[in-house]
C-alpha positions in Angstrom: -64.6 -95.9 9.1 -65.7 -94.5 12.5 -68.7 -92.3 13.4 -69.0 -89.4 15.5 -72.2 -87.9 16.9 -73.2 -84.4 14.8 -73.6 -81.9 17.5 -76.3 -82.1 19.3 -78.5 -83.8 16.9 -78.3 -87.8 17.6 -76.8 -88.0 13.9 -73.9 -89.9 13.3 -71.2 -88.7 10.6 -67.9 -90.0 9.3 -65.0 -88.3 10.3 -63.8 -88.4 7.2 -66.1 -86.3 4.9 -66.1 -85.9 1.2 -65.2 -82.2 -0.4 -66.5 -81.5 -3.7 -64.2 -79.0 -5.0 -62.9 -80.6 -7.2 -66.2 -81.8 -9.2 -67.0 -79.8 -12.4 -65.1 -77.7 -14.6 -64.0 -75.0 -12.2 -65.1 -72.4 -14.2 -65.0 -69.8 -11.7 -61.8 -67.8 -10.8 -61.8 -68.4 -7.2 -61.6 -72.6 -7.7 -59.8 -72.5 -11.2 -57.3 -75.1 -11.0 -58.2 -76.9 -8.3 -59.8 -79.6 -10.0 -61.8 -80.6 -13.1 -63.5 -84.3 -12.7 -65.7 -85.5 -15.1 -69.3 -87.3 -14.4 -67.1 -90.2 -14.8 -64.0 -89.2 -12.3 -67.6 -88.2 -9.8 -69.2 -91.4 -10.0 -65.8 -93.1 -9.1 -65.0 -91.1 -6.4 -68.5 -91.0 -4.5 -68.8 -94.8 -5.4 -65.5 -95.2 -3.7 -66.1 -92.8 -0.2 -69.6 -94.8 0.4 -68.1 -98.0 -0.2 -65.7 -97.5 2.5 -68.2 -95.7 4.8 -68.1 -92.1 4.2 -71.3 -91.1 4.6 -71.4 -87.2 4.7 -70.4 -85.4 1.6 -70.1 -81.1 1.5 -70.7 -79.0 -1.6 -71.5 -75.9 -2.4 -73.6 -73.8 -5.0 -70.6 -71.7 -5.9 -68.1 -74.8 -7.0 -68.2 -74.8 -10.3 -71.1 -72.4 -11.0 -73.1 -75.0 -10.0 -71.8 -77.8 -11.4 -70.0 -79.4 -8.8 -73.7 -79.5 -7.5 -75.1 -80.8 -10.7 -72.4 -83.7 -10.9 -72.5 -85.2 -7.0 -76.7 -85.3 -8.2 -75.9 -87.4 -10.8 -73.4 -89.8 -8.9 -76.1 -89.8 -6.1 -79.2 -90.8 -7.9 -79.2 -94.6 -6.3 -77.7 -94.0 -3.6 -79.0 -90.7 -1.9 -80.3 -92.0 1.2 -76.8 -93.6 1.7 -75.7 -89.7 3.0 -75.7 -86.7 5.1 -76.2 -84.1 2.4 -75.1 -80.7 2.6 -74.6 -78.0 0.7 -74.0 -73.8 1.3 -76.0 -70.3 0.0 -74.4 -67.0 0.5 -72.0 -66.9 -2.5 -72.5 -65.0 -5.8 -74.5 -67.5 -8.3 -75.7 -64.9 -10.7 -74.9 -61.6 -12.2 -78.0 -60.0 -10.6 -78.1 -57.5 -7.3 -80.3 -60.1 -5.5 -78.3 -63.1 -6.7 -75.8 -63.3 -3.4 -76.3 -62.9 0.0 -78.6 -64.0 3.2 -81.9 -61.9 2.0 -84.9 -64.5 2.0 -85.4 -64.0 -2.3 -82.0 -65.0 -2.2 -81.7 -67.8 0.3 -85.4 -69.4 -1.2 -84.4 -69.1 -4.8 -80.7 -70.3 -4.5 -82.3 -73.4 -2.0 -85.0 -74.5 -5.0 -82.1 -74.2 -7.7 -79.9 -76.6 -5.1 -82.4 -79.3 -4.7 -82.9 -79.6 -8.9 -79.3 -79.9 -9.2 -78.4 -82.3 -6.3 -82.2 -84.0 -7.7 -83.2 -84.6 -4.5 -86.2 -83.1 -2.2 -84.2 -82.3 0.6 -81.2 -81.3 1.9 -79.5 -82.5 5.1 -77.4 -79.6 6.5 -77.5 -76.0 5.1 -74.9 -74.0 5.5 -74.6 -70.0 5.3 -71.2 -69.8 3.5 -70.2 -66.4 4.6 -71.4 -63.4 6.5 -73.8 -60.8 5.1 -73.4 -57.4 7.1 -76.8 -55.9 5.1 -79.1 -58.1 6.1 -80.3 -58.6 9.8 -79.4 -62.5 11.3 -83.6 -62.8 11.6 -84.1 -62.8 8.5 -81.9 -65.6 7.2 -82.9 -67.5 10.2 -86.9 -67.1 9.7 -86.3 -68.1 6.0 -84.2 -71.0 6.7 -87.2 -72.2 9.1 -89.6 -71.8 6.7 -87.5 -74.0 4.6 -87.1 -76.5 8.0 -90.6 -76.8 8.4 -91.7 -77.4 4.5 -89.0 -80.3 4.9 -86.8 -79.1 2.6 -83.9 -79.0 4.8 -83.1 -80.9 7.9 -80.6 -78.8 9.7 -78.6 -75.8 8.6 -75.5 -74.2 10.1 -72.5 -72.0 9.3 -69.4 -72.3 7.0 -66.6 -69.1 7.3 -68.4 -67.0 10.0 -66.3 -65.4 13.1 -67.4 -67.2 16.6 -69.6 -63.6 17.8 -71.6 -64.2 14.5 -72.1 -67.1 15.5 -73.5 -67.0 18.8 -75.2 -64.0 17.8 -77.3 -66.4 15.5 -78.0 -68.5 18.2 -79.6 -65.8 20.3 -81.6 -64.5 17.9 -83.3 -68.0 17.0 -83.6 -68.1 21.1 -85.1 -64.7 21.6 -87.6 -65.7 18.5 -88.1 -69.8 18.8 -86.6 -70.4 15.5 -84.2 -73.5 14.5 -80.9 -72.7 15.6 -77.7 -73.3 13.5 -76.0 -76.6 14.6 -72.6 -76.5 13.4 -69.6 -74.7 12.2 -67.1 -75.3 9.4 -63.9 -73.7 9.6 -60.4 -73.8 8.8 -58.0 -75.4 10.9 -54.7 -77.4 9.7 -51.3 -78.1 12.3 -50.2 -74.6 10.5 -53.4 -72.7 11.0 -54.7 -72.9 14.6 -57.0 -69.6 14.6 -60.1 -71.9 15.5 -58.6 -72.6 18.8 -58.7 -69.3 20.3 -62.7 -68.8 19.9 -64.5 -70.4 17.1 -63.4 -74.3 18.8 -64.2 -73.7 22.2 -67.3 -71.9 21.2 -68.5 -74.7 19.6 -68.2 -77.1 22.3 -69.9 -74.8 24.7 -72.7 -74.6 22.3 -72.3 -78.3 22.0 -72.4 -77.3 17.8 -70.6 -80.0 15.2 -67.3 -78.6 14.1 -66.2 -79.6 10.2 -62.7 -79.0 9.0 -61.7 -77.9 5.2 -58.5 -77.7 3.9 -56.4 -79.6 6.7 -53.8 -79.9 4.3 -53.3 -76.4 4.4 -53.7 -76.4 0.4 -51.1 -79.2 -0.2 -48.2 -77.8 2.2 -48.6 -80.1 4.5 -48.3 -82.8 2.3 -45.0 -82.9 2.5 -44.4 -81.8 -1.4 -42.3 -78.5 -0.8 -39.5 -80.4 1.4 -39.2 -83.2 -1.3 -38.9 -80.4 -4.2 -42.0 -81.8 -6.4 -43.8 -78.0 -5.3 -41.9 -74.8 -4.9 -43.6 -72.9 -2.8 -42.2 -69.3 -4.1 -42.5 -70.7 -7.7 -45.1 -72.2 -10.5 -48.1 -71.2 -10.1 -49.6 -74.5 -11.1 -48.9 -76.0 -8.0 -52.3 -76.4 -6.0 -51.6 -74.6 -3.0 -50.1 -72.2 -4.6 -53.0 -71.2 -6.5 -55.8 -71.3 -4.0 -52.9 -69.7 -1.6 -53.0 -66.4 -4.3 -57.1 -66.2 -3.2 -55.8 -65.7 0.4 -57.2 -69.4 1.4 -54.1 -70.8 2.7 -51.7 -68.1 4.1 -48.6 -70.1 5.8 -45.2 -68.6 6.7 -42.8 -70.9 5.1 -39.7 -71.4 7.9 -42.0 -72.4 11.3 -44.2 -74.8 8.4 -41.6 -76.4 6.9 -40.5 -77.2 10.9 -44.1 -78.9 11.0 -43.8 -80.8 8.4 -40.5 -82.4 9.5 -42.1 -83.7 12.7 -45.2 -84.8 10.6 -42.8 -87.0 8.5 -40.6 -88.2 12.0 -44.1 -89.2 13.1 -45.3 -90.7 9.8 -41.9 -93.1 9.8 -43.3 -94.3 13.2 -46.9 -95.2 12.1 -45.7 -96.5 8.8 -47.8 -93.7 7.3 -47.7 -91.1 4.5 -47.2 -86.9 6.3 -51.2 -86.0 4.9 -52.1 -89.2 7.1 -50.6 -88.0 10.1 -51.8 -84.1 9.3 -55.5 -85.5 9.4 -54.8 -87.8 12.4 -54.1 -85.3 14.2 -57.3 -82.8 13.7 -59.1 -86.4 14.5 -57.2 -86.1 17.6 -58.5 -82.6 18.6 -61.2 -82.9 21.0 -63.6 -80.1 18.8 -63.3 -81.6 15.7 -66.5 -83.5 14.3 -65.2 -84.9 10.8 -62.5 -83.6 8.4 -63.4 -82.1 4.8 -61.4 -84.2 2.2 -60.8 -83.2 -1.6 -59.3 -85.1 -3.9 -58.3 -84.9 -7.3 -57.5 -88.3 -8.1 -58.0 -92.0 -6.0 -54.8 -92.1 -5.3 -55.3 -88.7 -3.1 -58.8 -90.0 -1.8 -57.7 -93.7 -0.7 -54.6 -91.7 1.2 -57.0 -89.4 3.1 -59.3 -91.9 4.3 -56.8 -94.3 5.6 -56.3 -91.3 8.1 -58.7 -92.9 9.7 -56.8 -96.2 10.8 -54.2 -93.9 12.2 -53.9 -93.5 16.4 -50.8 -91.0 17.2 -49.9 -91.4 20.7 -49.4 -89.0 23.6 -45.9 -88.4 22.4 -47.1 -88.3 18.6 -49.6 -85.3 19.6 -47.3 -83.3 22.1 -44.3 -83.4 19.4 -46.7 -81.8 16.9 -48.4 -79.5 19.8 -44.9 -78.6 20.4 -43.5 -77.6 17.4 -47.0 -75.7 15.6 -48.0 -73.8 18.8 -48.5 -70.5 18.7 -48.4 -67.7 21.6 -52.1 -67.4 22.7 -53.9 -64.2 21.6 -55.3 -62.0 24.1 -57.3 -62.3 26.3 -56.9 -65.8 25.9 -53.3 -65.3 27.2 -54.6 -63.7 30.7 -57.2 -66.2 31.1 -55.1 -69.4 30.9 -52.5 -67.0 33.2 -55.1 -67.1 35.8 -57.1 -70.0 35.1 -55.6 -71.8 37.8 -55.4 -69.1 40.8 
């Protein structure tokens, strides 16, 4: 496993990272489906990621209602000081006005309820899971140094939040000397490239780690719909279908399925399976800290992190630059126009 610096922090990370998505009994609507492990099926898999040298892990208090929280505790309790913990607040975890959002009764209730589930008295990286318009940046920021000064968290940072909200965090902690966010997690996959117009470039400016989910775009770019084992128009049952029906993973089908051909024509020259090359390549990309990997069996998880052993060449990255590029968005357009006049 390899290790890349964490933003500006002088902690080292995996680039492979374990997702916990798929811990608990997804009882919520918006992660029915995706995955249902056991205590058992946990212990294995977190066993397994450390043992090869994972050593950053990413959960949230919404998976599960909780108990994807509750079950990566469990698999943790020996070897806790083993990882870079982190976890997110924002999302509903209650049916109660106050129980959602960035307000400081929610951020310091939903951080306390965290740290008893995860059994742990701190948490490494802390990371607001979505934006609140209602409640001013300050005071998420003053409560999340409150909770950096008790110790309970380490860092914190940002998960789903546009590149001005970001940097509009970042002056307010300048303006009033707080602790500023330190990364960004984001979307990003060969057929979704949004994070290179602002979000990626923002984050290396702002010298901020930059954590990938879903680089498999949901399961299309594993390949799956070109064999016939998914249908992409059809069951519902298949996996990126059904997180695609919550709007995570919109892809048009004809310019994908043209990715995914060159990610198997590359894959035949490595030797390697098409999600291999997928997550080679977002290892390749110059912003990316680590890659968020959920798995729903071994067989998935052993897959993902031999991504890692994989070097694409200069011809292996501009045949898949090639074919998933996209026109630039303005005023990105103009800029690289006259960038060099």
């Amino acid at each position: 496993m390899r290790y890349r610096l964490f933003g500006n922090t002088g902690v080292w990370v995996s680039q492979i990272s374990l997702g916990t998505m798929t811990f608990g009994d997804a009882l919520d609507p918006l992660h029915s489906g995706l995955g249902a492990l056991d205590q058992q099926g946990v212990d294995r898999m977190v066993d397994r990621a450390l043992d090869v040298g994972i050593n950053f892990i990413d959960t949230a208090d919404s998976y599960g209602k909780g108990r994807s929280e509750e079950l990566l505790g469990r698999a943790l309790r020996r070897r806790r000081d083993d990882v870079v913990l982190a976890t997110k607040v924002h999302s509903r975890t209650g049916p109660g006005p106050n129980d959602a959002g960035w307000s400081r009764l929610h951020v310091t209730r939903a951080l306390e309820a965290s740290l008893r589930r995860l059994k742990t008295d701190h948490i490494d990286l802390y990371q607001l899971h979505n934006f609140d318009n209602l409640t001013p940046f300050e005071e998420v920021l003053w409560a999340l140094d409150d909770a950096v000064q008790q110790g309970k968290i380490r860092y914190f940072g940002s998960a789903t939040l546009a590149a001005w909200q970001i940097t509009k965090g970042l002056g307010a902690s300048a303006l009033h000397d707080l602790h500023r966010l330190i990364s960004v997690q984001a979307h990003y996959s060969l057929v979704r490239l949004d994070v290179e117009r602002d979000l990626g470039p923002m984050a290396q400016s702002e010298k901020l780690a930059l954590t990938v989910w879903s680089p498999l775009a949901g399961g299309f770019l594993t390949g799956g719909f070109l064999t016939g084992r998914f249908n992409w128009d059809g069951p519902l049952n298949c996996p990126a279908r059904r997180s695609g029906r919550a709007g995570f993973h919109p892809v048009k089908p004809e310019p994908g399925f043209k990715v995914v051909e060159m990610l198997r024509t590359v894959a035949t020259r490595h030797d390697a399976s098409i999600p291999q090359v997928a997550i080679a390549w977002l290892l390749a990309r110059p912003t990316v800290t680590s890659v968020v990997i959920d798995a729903r069996t071994m067989d998935q998880l052993d897959d993902s992190i031999a991504a890692s052993g994989v070097t694409l060449t200069e011809q292996d990255l501009a045949d898949l630059d090639a074919v998933s590029a996209q026109p630039p968005a303005h005023p990105n357009r103009l800029q690289q126009m006259y960038a060099a006049r």
